[in-house]
C-alpha positions in Angstrom: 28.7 -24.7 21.3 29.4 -23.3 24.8 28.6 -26.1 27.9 25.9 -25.4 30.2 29.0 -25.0 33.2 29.6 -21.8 31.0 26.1 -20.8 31.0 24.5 -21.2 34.1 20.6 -18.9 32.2 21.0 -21.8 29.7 20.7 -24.8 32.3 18.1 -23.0 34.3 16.0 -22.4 31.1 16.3 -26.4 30.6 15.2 -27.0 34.0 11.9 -24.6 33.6 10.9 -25.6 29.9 8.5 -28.3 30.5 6.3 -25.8 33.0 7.4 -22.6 31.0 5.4 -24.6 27.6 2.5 -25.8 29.8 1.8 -22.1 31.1 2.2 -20.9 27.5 -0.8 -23.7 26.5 -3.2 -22.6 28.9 -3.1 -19.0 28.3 -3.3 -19.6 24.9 -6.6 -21.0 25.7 -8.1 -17.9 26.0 -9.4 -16.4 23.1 -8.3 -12.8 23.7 -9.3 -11.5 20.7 -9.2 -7.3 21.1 -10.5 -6.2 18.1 -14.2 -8.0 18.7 -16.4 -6.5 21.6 -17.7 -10.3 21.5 -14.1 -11.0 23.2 -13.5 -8.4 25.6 -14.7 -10.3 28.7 -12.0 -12.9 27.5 -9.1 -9.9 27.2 -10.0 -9.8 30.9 -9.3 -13.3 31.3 -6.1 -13.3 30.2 -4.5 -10.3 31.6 -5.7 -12.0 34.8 -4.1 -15.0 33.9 -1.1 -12.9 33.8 -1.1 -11.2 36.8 -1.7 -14.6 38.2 1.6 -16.4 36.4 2.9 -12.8 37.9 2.3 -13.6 41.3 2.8 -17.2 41.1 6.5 -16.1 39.9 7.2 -14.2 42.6 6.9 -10.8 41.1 5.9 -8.2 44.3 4.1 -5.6 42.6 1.1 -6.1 40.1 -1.5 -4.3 38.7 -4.4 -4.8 35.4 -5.3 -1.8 34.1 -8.8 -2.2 33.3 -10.7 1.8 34.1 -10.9 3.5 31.4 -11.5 3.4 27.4 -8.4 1.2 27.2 -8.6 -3.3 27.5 -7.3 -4.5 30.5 -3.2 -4.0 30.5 -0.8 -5.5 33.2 1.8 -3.9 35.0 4.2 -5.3 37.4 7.5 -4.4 39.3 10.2 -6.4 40.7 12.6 -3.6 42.1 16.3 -4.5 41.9 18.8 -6.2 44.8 20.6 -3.1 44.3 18.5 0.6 45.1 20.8 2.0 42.2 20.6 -0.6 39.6 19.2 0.9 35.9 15.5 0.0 35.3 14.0 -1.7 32.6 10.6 -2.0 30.9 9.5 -4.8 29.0 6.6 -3.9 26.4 4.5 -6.9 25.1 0.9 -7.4 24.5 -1.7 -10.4 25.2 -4.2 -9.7 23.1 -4.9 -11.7 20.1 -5.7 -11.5 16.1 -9.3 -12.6 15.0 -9.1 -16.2 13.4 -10.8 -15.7 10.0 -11.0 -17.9 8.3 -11.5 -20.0 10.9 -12.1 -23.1 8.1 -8.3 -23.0 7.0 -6.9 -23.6 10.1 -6.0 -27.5 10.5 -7.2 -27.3 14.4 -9.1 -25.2 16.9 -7.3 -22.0 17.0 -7.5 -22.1 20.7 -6.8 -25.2 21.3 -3.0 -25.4 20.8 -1.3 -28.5 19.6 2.5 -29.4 19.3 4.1 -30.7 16.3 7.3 -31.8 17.0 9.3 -28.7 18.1 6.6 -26.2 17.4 3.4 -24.9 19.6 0.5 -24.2 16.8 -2.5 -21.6 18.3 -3.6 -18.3 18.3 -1.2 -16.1 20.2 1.6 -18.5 19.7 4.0 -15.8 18.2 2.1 -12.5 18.7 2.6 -12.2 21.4 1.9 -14.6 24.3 4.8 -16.6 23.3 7.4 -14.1 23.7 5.7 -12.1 26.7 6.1 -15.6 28.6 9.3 -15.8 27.2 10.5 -13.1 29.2 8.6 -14.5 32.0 10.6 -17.2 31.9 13.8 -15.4 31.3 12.9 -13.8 35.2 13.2 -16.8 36.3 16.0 -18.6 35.2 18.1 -15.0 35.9 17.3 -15.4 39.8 18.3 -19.2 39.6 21.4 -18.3 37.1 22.5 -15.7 39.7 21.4 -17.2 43.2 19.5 -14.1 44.0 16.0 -13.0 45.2 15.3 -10.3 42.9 16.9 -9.1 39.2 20.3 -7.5 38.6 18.2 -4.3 37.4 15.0 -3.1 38.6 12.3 -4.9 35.9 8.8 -3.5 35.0 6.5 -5.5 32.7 3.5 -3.2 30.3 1.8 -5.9 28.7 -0.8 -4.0 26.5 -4.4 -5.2 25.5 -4.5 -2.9 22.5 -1.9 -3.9 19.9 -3.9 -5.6 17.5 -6.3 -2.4 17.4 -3.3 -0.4 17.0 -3.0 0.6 20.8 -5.8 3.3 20.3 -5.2 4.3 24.0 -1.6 3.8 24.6 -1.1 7.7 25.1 -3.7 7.5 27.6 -2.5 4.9 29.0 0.9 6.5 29.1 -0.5 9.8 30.5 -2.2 8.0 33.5 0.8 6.1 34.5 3.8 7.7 33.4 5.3 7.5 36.8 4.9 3.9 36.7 6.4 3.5 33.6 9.3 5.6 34.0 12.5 3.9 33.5 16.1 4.1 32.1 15.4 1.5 29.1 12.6 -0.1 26.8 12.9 -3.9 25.6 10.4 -4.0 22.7 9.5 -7.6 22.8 6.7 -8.2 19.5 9.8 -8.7 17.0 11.0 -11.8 15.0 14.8 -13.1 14.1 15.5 -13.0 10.4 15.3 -16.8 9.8 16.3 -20.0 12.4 19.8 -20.4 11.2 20.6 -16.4 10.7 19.0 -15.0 13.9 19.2 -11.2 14.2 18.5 -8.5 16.7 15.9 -5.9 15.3 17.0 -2.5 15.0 13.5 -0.2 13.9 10.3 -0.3 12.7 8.3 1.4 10.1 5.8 4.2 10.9 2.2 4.0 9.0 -0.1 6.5 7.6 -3.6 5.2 6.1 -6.0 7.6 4.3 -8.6 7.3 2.0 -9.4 9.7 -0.9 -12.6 10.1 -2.3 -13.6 12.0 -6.0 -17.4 13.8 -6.1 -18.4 14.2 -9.6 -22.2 14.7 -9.1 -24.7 13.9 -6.7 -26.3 10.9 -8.3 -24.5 8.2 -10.7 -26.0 9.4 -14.2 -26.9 7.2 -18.1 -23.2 6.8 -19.2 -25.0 7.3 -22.6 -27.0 10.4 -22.0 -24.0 12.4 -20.1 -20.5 10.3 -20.6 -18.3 12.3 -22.6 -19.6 15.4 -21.8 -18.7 15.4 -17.7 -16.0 14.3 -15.3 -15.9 10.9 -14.1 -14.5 10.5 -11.3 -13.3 7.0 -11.6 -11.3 8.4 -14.2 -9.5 11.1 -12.7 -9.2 8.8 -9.7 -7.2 6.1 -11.7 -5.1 8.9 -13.2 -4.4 10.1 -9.6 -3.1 7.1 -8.9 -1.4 6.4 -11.6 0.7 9.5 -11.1 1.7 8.3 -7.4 4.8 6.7 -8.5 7.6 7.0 -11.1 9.9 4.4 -11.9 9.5 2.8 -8.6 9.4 6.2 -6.4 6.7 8.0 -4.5 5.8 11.6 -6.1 4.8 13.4 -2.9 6.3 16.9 -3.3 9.0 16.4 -0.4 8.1 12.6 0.5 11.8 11.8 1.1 12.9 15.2 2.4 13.3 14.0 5.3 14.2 10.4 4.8 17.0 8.8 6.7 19.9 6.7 5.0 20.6 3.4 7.0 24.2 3.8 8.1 26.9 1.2 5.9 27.2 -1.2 8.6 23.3 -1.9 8.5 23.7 -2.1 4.5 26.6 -4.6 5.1 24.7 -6.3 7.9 21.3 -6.6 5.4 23.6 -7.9 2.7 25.2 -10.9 4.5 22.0 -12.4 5.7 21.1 -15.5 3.7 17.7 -14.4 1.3 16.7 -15.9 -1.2 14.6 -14.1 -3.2 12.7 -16.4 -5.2 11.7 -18.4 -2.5 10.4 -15.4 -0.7 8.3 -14.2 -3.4 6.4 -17.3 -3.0 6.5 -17.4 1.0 6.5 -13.5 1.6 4.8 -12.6 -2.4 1.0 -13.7 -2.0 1.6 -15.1 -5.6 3.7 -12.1 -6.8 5.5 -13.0 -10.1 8.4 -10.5 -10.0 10.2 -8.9 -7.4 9.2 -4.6 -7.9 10.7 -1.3 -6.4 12.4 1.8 -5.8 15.5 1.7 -8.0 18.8 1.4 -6.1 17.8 -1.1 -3.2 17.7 -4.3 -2.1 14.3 -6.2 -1.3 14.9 -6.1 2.3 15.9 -2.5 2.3 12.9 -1.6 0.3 11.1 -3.7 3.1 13.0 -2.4 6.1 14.3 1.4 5.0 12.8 2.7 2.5 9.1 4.3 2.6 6.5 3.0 0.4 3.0 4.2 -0.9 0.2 1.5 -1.0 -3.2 1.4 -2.6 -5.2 -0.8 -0.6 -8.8 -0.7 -2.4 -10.1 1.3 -4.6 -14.3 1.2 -5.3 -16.1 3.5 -7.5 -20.1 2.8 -9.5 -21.7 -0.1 -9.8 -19.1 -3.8 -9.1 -22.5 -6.1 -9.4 -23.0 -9.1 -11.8 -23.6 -8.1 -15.2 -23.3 -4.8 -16.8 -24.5 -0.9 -15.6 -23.7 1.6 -18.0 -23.2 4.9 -15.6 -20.9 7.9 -14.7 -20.3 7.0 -11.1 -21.0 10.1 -8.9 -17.9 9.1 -6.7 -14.7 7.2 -6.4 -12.9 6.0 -3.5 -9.3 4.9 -3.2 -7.6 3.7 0.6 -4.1 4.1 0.4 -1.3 3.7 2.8 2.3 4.9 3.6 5.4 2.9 5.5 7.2 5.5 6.7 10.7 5.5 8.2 12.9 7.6 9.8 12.9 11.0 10.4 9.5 11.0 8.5 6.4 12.0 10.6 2.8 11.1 9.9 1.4 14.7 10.1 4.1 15.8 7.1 3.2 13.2 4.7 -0.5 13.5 5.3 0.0 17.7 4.3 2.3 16.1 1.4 -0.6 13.7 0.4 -3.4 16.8 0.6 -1.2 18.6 -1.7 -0.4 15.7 -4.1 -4.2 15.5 -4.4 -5.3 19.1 -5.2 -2.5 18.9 -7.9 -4.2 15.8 -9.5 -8.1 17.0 -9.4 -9.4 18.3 -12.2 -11.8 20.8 -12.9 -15.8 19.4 -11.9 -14.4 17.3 -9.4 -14.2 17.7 -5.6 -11.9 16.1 -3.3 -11.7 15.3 0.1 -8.8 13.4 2.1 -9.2 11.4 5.4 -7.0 10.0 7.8 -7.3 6.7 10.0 -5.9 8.3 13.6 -3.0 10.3 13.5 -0.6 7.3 12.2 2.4 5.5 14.1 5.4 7.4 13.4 8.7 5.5 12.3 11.4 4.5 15.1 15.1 3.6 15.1 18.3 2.9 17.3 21.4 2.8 15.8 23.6 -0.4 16.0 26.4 1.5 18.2 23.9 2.6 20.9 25.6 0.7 24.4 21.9 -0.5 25.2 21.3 -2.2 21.5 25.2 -3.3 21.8 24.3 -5.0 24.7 21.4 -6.3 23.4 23.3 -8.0 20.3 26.1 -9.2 22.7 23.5 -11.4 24.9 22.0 -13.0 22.0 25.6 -14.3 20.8 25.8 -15.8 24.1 22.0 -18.1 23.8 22.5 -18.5 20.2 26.4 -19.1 20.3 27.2 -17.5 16.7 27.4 -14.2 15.8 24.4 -11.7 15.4 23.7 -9.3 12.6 21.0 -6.1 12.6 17.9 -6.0 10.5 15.3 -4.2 10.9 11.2 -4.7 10.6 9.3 -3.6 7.7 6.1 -3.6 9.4 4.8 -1.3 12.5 3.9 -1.0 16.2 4.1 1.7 19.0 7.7 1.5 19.7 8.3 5.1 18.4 5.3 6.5 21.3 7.1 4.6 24.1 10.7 5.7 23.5 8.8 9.5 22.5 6.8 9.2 25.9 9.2 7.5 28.2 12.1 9.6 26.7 14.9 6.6 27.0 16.5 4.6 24.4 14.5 1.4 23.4 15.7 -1.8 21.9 14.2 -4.7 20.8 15.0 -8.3 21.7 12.4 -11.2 20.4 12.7 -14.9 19.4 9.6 -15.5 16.9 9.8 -16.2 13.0 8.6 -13.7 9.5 7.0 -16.8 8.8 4.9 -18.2 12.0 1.7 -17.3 10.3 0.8 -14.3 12.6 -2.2 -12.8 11.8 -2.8 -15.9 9.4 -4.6 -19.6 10.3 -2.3 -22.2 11.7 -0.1 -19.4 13.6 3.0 -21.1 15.3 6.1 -20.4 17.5 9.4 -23.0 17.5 9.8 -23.3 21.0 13.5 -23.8 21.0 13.5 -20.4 19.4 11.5 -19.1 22.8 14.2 -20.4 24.9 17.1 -19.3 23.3 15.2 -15.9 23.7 14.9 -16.4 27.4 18.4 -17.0 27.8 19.5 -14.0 26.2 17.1 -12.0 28.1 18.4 -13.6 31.1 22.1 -12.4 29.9 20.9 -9.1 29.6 19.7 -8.8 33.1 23.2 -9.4 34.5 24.7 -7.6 32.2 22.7 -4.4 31.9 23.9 -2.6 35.2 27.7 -2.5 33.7 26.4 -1.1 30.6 23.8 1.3 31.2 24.0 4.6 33.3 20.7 5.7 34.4 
């Protein structure tokens, strides 16, 4: 391992850690929670406790977003030493997951406790922990380098929408797209592969979620005056579904038309990382007792590459105690799609409308709805100077080398890099399995600053590697 002398970020991360944890504590204290009208006074809270930590850092320019239909975001701007330096925009968010069930967790979710080398709350992970991360990473550039402001001009969006699935980013985009404008995104809500194999994320997954609902009649009918002799649409619903895959792939007519192959060196890349996959069918699995898929993959390319069709629920007649005996008038099935690249949402919802009026039979009537227009799918290829970069400063903090992977899961980094029109990349420091979105959500804090350091690599080394 490299000395501190050889790594001036490293040292000054040391010297901050006790203060950069402390800060991390008390914002965690506030329950931020985006998704529940209850919390929205407390979404408030914390992006002024932001733009407080802001100014207390130093950081000239500031501002919370709070008119509008959109929860409170903040913005700030600490132009570069150098008028000509590249600019950068780092996208988190500080709003929070709902903590149901609140009876699993093994403390107040909002009272965070340390356990050795790992900070246990709400927000830990996603994303607090990695938006003060780069907070910290400010920092210990400017005592790295002995300057007063950042090698490249640095502009924080810190959203208070992602757990809602940023409902208003667009707006938000179209009201302050001169704000935002910039000559590189650093997507920060990402986690390394494992501890020991850390990796820098390459893509995420689009998603798509629907619901399709079967009218037989108007009125659930005597399954013993009328079954046999009209559709049920519980039937022909099951049927539906049971014709959405074959041997592991999605029947769509065109579904992977327009499907993009990961490159070798990502294959090679995926294949090298340690996985067991026993052991993640009972981490990752939810009880699962056999790995499943689309013939020809790995697991983590069918969780990272390849798109996917989901049923999520299906209901349908009369689910009480006891027994009914009916024709249900209607079944319902939700159903989602993973998408990757170059899929878009809009194509695979006309491919889903079409798969449906193939698969309804006579006496029943269909109808397909969409949640929202869907997230499309986004990717940057390994060579890209920005992501090469990217990968080259993590070496440094985590001295061994990096591999690519890629996130099987979905956020708004394909309507930034759409919007803004530059190349983003993404550089975070959390774990697959820190319980996000789970009870007893954690972070490893070493993790955290071994981020910071390589974000503070990537500010000095950013204005030699990317032309604005």
């Amino acid at each position: 391992m490299a000395g501190d002398s050889h790594h001036p970020e490293r040292a000054a991360v040391a010297a901050l850690s006790d203060s950069f944890v402390a800060g991390l504590r008390e914002w965690i204290k506030i329950p931020s929670i985006g998704v529940d009208p209850a919390h929205h006074v407390d979404v408030q809270r914390s992006a002024e406790w932001l733009a407080g930590q802001l100014r207390a850092d130093g950081w000239p320019e500031i501002e919370i977003w709070d008119r509008g239909p959109a929860l409170p975001a903040v913005f700030a701007c600490w132009p570069a030493e150098n008028p000509g330096a590249p600019t950068v925009l780092v996208y988190g968010h500080h709003d929070v997951q709902p903590v149901d069930p609140v009876e699993r967790w093994h403390h107040p979710p909002f009272e965070p406790v340390t356990s050795g080398d790992e900070l246990r709350g709400r927000g830990a992970s996603d994303d607090k922990g990695q938006v003060a991360m780069h907070l910290l990473a400010v920092k210990a550039h400017l005592a790295a380098t002995g300057q007063n402001a950042p090698s490249v001009t640095l502009k924080l969006f810190i959203e208070g929408e992602e757990e809602s699935g940023s409902p208003h980013l667009r707006k938000l985009l179209e009201a302050h797209g001169a704000d935002l404008a910039c000559d590189l995104v650093v997507f920060t809500d990402t986690a390394l592969h494992e501890r020991e194999a850390p990796t820098v994320n390459t893509g995420q997954r689009g998603v798509l979620g629907g619901e399709i609902t079967f009218f037989g009649g108007t009125d659930d009918v005597h399954s013993g005056r009328a079954g046999g002799a009209i559709p049920n649409p519980a039937t022909a619903l099951a049927k539906l579904i049971a014709a959405l895959h074959d041997d592991g792939r999605v029947q769509l007519p065109g579904f992977y038309d327009d499907v993009r192959e990961p490159s070798e060196q990502e294959r090679e890349d995926y294949a090298a990382l340690p996985f067991d996959e026993q052991k993640w069918l009972v981490h990752n699995g939810g009880g699962a007792q056999a790995l499943a898929g689309e013939p020809g993959y790995t697991t983590l390319e069918r969780i990272w590459v390849r798109p996917t069709a989901e049923v999520n629920g299906m209901s349908s007649g009369y689910t009480g105690p006891g027994l009914k005996t009916i024709v249900p008038a209607t079944a319902t099935a939700k159903i989602s799609f993973r998408l990757v690249p170059d899929q878009l949402p809009e194509r695979v919802a006309d491919q889903l409308r079409e798969f449906v009026a193939r698969h309804t039979p006579l006496g029943i009537r269909a109808e397909v709805s969409f949640r929202g227009e869907g997230v499309p799918p986004y990717a940057i290829s390994p060579d890209d100077p920005a992501n090469a970069t990217v990968k080259e400063a993590m070496e440094l903090a985590f001295d061994q080398p990096i591999r690519f992977a890629r996130a099987g899961g979905s956020g708004p980094a394909a309507v930034l890099q759409a919007w803004l029109g530059v190349p983003l990349v993404y550089l975070g420091a959390t774990l697959p399995d820190d319980r996000v979105h789970a009870p007893n959500e954690r972070v490893v804090v070493p993790l955290l600053l071994k981020g910071a350091e390589a974000a503070a690599h990537l500010w000095r080394m950013l204005p030699e590697r990317l032309t604005r």
